[in-house]
C-alpha positions as CSV (number, residue, x, y, z in Angstrom):
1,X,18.3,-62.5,6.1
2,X,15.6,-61.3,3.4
3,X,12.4,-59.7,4.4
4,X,9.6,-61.0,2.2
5,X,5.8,-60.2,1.6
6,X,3.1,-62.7,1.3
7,X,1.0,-61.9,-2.0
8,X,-2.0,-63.4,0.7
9,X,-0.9,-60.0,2.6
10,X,-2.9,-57.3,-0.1
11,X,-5.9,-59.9,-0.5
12,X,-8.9,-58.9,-1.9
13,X,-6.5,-57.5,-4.0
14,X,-4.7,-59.6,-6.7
15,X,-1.3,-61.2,-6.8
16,X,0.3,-58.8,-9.2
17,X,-0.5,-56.0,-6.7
18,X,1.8,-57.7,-3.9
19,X,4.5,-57.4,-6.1
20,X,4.2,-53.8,-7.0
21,X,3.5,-52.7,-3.4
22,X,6.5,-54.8,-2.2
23,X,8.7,-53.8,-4.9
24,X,7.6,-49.9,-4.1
25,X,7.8,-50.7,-0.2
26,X,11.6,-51.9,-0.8
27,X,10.9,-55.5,0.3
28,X,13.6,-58.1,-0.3
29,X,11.1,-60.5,-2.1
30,X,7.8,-61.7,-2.3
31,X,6.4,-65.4,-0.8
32,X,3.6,-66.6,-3.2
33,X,0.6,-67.9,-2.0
34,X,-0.4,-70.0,-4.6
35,X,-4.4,-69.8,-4.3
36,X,-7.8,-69.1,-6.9
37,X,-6.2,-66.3,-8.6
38,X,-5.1,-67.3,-11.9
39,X,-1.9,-65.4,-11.9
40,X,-0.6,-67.1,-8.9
41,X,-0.8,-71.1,-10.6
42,X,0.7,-69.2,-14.2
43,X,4.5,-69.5,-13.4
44,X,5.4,-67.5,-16.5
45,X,3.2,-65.1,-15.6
46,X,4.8,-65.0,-12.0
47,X,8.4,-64.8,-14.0
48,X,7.1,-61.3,-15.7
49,X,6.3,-59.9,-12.9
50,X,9.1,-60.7,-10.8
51,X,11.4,-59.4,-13.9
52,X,9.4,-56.2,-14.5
53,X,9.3,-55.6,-10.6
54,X,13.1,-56.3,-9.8
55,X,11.2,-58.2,-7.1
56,X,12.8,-62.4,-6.3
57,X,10.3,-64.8,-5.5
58,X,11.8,-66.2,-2.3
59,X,8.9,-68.9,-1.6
60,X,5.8,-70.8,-3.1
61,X,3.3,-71.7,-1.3
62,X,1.6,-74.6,-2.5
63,X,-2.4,-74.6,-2.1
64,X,-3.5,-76.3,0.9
65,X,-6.4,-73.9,2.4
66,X,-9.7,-75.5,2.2
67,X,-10.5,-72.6,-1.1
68,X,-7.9,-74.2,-3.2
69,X,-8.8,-78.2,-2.8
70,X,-9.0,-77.5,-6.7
71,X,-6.0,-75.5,-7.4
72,X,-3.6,-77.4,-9.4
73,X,-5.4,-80.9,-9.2
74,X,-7.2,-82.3,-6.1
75,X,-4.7,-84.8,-5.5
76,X,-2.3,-83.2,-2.6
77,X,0.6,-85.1,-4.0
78,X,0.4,-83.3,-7.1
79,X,-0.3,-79.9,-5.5
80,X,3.1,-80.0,-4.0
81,X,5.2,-81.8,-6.9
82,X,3.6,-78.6,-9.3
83,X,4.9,-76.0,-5.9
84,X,8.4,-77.4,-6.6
85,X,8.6,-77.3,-10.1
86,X,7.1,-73.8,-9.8
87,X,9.8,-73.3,-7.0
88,X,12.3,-74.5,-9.4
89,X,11.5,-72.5,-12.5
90,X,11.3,-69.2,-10.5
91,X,14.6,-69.9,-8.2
92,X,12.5,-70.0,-4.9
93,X,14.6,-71.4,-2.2
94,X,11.0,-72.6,-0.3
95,X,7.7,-74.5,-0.6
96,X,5.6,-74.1,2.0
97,X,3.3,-76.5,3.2
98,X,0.3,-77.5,5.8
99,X,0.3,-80.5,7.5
100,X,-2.8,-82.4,5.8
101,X,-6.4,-82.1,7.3
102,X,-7.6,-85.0,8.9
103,X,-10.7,-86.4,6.3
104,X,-7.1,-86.5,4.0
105,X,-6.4,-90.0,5.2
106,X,-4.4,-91.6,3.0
107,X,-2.2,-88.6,2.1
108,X,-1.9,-87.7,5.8
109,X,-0.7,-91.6,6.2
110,X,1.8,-91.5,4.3
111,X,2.6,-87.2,4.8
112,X,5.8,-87.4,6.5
113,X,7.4,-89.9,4.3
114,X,6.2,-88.7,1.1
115,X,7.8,-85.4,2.0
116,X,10.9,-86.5,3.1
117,X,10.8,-88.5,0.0
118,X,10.1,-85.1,-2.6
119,X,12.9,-83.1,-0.7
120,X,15.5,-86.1,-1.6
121,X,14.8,-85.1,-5.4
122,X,15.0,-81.8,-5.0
123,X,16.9,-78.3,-3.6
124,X,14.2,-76.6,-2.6
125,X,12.9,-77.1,0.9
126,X,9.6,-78.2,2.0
127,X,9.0,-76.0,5.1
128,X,6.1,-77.7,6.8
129,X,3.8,-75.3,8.8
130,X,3.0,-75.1,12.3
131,X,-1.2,-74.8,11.9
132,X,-3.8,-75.0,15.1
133,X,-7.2,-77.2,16.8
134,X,-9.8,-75.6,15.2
135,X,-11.8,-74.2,18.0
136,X,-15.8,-73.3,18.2
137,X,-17.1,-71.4,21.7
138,X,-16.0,-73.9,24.5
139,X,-15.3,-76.7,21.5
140,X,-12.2,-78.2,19.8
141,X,-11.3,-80.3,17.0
142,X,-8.2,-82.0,15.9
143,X,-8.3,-80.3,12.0
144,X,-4.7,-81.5,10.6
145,X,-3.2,-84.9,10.7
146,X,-0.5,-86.0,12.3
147,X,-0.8,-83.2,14.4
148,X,-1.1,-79.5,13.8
149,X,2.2,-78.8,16.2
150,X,4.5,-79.8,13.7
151,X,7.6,-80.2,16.0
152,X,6.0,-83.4,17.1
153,X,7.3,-85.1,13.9
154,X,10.4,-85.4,11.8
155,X,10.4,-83.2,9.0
156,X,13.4,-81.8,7.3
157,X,12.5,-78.2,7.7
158,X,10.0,-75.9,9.0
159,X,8.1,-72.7,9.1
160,X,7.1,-71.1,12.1
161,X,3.8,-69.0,11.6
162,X,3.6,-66.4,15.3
163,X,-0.6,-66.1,14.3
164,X,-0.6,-69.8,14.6
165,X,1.0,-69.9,17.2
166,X,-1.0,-67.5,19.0
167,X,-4.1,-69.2,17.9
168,X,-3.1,-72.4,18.9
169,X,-2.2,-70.8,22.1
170,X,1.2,-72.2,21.9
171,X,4.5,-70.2,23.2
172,X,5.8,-69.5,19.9
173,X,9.5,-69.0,20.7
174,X,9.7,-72.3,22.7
175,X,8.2,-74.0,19.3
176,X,10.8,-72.2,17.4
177,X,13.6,-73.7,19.9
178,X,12.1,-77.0,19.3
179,X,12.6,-76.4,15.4
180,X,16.0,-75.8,16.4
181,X,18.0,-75.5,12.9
182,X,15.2,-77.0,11.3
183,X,13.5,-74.0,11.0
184,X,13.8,-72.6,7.5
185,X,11.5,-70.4,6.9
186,X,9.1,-67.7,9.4
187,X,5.9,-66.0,8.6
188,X,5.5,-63.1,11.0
189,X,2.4,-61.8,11.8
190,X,0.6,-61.3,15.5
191,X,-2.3,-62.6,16.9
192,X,-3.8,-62.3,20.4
193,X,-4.8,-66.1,21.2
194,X,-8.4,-65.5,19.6
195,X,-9.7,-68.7,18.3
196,X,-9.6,-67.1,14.5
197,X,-6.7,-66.9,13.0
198,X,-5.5,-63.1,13.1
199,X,-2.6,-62.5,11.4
200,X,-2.3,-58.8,12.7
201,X,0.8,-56.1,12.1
202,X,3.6,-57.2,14.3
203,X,3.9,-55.2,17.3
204,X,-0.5,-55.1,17.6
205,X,-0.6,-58.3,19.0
206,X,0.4,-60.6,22.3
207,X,3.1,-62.6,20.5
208,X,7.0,-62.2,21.0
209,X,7.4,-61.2,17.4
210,X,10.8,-58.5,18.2
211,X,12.2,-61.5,20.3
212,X,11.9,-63.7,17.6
213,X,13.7,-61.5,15.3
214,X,16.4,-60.5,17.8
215,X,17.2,-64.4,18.5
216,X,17.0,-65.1,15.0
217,X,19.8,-62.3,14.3
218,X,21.7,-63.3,17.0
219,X,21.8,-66.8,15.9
220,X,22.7,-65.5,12.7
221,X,19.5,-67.1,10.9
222,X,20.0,-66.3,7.1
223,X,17.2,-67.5,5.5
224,X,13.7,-65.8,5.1
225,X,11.3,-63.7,7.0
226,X,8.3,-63.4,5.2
227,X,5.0,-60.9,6.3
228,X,1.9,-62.7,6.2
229,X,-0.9,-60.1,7.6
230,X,-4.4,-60.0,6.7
231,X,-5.2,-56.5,5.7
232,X,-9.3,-57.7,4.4
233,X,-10.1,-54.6,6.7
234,X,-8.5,-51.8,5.4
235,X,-10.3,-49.0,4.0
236,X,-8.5,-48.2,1.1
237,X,-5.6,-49.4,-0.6
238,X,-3.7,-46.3,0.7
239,X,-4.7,-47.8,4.2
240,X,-3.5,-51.7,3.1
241,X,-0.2,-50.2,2.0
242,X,0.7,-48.0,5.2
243,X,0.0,-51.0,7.2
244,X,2.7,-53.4,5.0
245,X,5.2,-50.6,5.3
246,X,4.7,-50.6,9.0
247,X,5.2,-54.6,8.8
248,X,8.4,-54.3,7.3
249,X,9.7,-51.5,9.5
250,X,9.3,-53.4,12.6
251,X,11.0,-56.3,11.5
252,X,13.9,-54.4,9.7
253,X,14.0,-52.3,13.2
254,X,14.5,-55.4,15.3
255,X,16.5,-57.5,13.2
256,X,18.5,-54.6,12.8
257,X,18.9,-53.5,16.5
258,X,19.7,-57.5,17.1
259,X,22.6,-57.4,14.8
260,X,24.2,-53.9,15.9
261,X,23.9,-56.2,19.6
262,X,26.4,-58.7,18.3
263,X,29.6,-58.8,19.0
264,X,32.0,-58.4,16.5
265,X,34.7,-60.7,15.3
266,X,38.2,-59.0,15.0
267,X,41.5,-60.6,13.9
């Protein structure tokens, strides 16, 4: 199991920071969010910096926040056939994707088929994302189409996002049971049920982010854990960087302590 960071982790800095922090951190990886700054939609830019770094890109993930509708064309379709070309061309094992938001009628329509559709001409895995109701004081609104609980349809593979899950106010580990070995791909971070979406340092938060990590060893899960944490309030990059190193000690703690747990296999 590889330990990843998000480049969205170091935002306001840029995407070529995430790889020199993660490479200096000793992550196994970086996830990149593919979003407005131009080095993330340049794949041969991404392939010097994963070359100069020493650092895999594990994951893509294509541009579906409401900042990038113009990333890489307006038409979603082509958003995610240019994630898994990128995917391709880099050796990233992962595109990540939103379930569509809800004014994206025709795309939504057809969503689950037309991904089922792109994963049959491909390797890579399209790891749909558990998202959440949007939610304003005592107000909510249905924001993603078919549904933001993505367990409620039949994709091929998922990711399971523990700030999402917080914010949706959803028991995460019983959405990861429903994933069952569907699920392809995590992005841990914490949250504690606010109606924003947190993504805090695991271990600051409410959600069961060691017990995911200890059933994921134990079930020996070997695909990706990728830290997604907002660090926008950090003080200084000095700051940012002790909180990422923190990220990835916890998880390499409890994914560790999990595996020293199983039992071994003798002849």
């Amino acid at each position: 199991m590889k330990v990843a960071l998000s480049t969205a982790s170091v935002y306001p800095e840029s995407t070529a920071t995430a790889f020199e922090i993660a490479a200096r951190l000793g992550y196994d990886g970086v996830e990149v969010m593919v979003w407005t700054d131009p080095v993330s939609q340049d794949v041969d830019a991404l392939r010097r910096l994963s070359d100069y770094h020493g650092m895999p890109i594990l994951a893509v993930h294509a541009p579906c926040l409401l900042i990038t509708q113009r990333v890489w064309s307006t038409d979603p379709w082509v958003k995610l056939q240019r994630a898994r070309a990128a995917a391709e061309r880099l050796g990233a094992s992962t595109v990540v994707v939103h379930p569509p938001f809800r004014w994206q009628r025709s795309y939504a329509r057809d969503f689950v088929r037309g991904v089922w559709r792109m994963a049959d001409e491909t390797d890579v895995r399209f790891a749909v994302e558990n998202m959440y109701p949007w939610r304003y004081r005592d107000r909510e609104m249905a924001a993603y189409a078919p549904d933001w609980d993505v367990t409620k349809e039949d994709y091929r593979h998922f990711t399971v996002d523990l700030s999402h899950a917080a914010t949706s106010r959803t028991a995460a580990l019983d959405m990861a049971r429903r994933m069952g070995d569907r699920l392809a791909h995590v992005h841990l971070g914490d949250g504690n049920g606010s109606a924003k979406d947190e993504h805090l340092v695991p271990g600051r938060g409410t959600q069961p982010c060691a017990e995911l990590l200890h059933s994921l060893a134990a079930a020996g899960y070997d695909k990706h854990v990728v830290i997604e944490v907002n660090t926008r309030r950090a003080m200084s990059s000095a700051e940012r960087e002790a909180d990422l190193a923190e990220a990835l000690a916890f998880t390499r703690r409890h994914l560790a302590a999990a595996a020293s747990a199983r039992p071994s296999v003798r002849a």
